[in-house]
C-alpha positions as CSV (number, residue, x, y, z in Angstrom):
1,X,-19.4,2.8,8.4
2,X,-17.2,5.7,7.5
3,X,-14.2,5.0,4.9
4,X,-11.3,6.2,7.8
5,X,-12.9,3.2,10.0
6,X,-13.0,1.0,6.4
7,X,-8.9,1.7,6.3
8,X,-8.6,1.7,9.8
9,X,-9.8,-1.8,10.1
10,X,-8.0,-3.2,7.4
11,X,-4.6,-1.8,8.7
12,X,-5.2,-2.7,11.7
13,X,-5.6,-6.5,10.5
14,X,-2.3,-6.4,8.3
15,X,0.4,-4.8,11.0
16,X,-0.7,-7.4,13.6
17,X,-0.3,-9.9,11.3
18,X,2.9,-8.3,10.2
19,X,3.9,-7.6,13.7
20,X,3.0,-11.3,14.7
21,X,5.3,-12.6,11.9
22,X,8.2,-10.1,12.4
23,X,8.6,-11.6,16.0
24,X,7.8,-14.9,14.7
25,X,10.8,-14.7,11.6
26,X,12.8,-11.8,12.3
27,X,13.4,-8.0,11.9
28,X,13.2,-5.7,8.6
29,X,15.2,-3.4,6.7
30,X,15.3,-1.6,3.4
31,X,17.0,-2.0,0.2
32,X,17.8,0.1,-2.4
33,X,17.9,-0.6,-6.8
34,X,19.3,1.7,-8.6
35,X,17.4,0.8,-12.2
36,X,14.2,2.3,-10.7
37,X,13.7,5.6,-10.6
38,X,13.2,7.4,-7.3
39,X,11.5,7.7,-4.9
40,X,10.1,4.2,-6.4
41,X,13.5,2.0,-6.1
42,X,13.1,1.7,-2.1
43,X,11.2,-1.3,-0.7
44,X,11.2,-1.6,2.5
45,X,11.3,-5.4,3.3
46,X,8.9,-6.5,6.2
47,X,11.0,-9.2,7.3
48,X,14.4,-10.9,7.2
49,X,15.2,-13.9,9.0
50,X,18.6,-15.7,8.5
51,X,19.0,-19.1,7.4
52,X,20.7,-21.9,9.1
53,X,23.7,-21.8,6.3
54,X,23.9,-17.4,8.0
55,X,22.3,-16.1,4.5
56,X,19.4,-13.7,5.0
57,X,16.3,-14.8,3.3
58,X,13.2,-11.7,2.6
59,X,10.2,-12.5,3.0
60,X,6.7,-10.0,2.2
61,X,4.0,-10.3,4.4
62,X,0.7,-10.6,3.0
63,X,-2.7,-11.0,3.6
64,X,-5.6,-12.2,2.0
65,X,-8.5,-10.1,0.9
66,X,-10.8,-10.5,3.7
67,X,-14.0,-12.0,2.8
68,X,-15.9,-10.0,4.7
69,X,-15.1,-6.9,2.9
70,X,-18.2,-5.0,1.9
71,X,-17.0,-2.3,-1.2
72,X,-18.7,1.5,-0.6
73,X,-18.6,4.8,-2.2
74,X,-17.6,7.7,-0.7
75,X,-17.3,11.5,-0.5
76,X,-14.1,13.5,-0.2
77,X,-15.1,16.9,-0.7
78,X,-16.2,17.2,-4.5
79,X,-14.5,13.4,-4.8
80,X,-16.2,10.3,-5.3
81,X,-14.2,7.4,-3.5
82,X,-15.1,3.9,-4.5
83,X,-13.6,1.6,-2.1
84,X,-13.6,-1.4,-3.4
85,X,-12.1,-4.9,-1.3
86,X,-8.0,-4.6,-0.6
87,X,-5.5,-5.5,1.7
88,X,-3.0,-2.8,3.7
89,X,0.2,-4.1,1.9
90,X,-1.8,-3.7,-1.8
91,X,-3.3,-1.0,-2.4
92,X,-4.2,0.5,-5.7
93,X,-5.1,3.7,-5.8
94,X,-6.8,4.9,-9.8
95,X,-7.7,8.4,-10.5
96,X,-9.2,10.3,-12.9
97,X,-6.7,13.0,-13.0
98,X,-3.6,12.9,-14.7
99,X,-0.9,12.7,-12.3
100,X,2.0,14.4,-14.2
101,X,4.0,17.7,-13.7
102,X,3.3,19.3,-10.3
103,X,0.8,16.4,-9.2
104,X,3.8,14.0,-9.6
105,X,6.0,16.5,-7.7
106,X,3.4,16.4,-5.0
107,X,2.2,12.6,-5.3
108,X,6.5,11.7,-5.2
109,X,7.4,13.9,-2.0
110,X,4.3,12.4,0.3
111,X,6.3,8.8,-1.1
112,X,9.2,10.1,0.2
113,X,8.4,11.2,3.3
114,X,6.0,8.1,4.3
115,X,8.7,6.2,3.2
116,X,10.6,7.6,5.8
117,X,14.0,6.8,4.1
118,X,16.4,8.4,6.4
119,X,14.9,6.3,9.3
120,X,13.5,9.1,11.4
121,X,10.7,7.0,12.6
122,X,11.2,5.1,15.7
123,X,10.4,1.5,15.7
124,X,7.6,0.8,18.4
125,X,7.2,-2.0,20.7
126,X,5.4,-4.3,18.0
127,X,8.4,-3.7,15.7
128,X,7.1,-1.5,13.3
129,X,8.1,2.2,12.4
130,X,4.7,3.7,11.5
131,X,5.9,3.9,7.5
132,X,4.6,2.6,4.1
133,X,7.0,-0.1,2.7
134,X,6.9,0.7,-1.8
135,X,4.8,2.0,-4.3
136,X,4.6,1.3,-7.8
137,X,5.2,4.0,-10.7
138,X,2.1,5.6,-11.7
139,X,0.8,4.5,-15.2
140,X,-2.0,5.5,-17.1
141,X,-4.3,4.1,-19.8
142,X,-4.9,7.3,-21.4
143,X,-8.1,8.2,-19.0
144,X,-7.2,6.8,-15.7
145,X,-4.1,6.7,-13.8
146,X,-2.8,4.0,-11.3
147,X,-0.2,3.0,-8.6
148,X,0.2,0.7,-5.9
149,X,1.6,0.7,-2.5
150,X,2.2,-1.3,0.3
151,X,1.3,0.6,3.2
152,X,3.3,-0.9,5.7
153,X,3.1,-0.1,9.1
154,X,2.2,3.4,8.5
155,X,-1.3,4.9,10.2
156,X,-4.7,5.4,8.3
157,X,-2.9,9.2,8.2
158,X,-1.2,8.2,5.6
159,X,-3.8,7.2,3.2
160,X,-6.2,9.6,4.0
161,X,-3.8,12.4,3.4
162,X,-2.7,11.1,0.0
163,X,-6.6,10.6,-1.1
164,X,-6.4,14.5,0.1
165,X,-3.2,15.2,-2.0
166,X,-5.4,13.2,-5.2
167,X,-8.3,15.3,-4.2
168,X,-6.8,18.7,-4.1
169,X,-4.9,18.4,-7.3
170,X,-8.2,18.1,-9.1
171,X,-9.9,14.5,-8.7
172,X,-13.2,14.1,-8.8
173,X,-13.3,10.3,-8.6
174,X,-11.2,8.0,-7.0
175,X,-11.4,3.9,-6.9
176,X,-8.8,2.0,-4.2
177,X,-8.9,-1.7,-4.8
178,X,-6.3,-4.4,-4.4
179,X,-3.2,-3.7,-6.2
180,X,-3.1,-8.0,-7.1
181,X,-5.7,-7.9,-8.6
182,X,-3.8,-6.0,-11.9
183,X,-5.0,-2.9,-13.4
């Protein structure tokens, strides 16, 4: 199995869960802190349902790693890809090249736009908009770094052109996992 059907499958298991439950509960919409930097302070909430007393309760859908998983290596041009078992709505992307300066730059304006913060997307029939939901700030233990992201709604597009975006600002070895499982 090629790693785009790997993704494809496992998004394809979290929005119609996610697009199950947002009929199910309610409707989503995004919200904004101000003590985390940007692009990292917007989360886009999958759900929000109102409660009998008319005060919105959030709610995050997520899945389970699937137990049928099976973890693979991969090539991206000169890039190793280990994919190990995630979920859609956790996943942690580490990288063997430091992701500072221009790579931030880079990694920070793909956030933005997937994030799609102005709304641009249209919401389809299922209720989604095609976007990721959050990612984490990227961190580093001195020889790998690491982030997270909940990929939302958004198409394996999305993940396969940040793995390029990683790849072409110089890593050679890449490991996605799920992001609950720490770093």
């Amino acid at each position: 199995m090629r790693f785009e059907q790997v993704f494809a499958k496992e998004r394809e298991r979290y929005v119609e869960f996610l697009a199950e439950t947002i009929a199910a509960v309610g409707r989503k919409f995004s919200v904004n802190n101000d003590a985390i930097p940007y692009p990292y302070r917007y989360v886009r909430v999958d759900v929000i349902a109102t409660l009998p007393d008319g005060n919105p309760k959030l709610y995050q859908v997520k899945l389970d790693v699937d137990p049928a998983f099976a973890a693979g290596n991969f090539t991206l041009g000169e890039c190793t890809v280990e994919v190990r078992p995630f979920t859609w709505e956790s996943i942690q992307l580490v990288v063997n090249y430091p992701i500072v300066h221009e790579a931030l730059v880079a990694l920070e304006a793909w956030i933005t736009r997937w994030l799609d913060i102005e709304d641009l997307q249209p919401t389809n029939a299922a209720g989604t908009c095609q976007t990721v939901h959050s990612f984490t700030q990227v961190e580093t233990d001195g020889t790998w770094w690491f982030f997270t992201g909940d990929f939302g709604s958004a198409p394996t597009a999305a993940l396969l052109e940040l793995l390029a975006l990683l790849v072409n600002q110089g890593a050679t070895h890449i490991v996605i996992r799920n992001g609950d499982d720490g770093a």
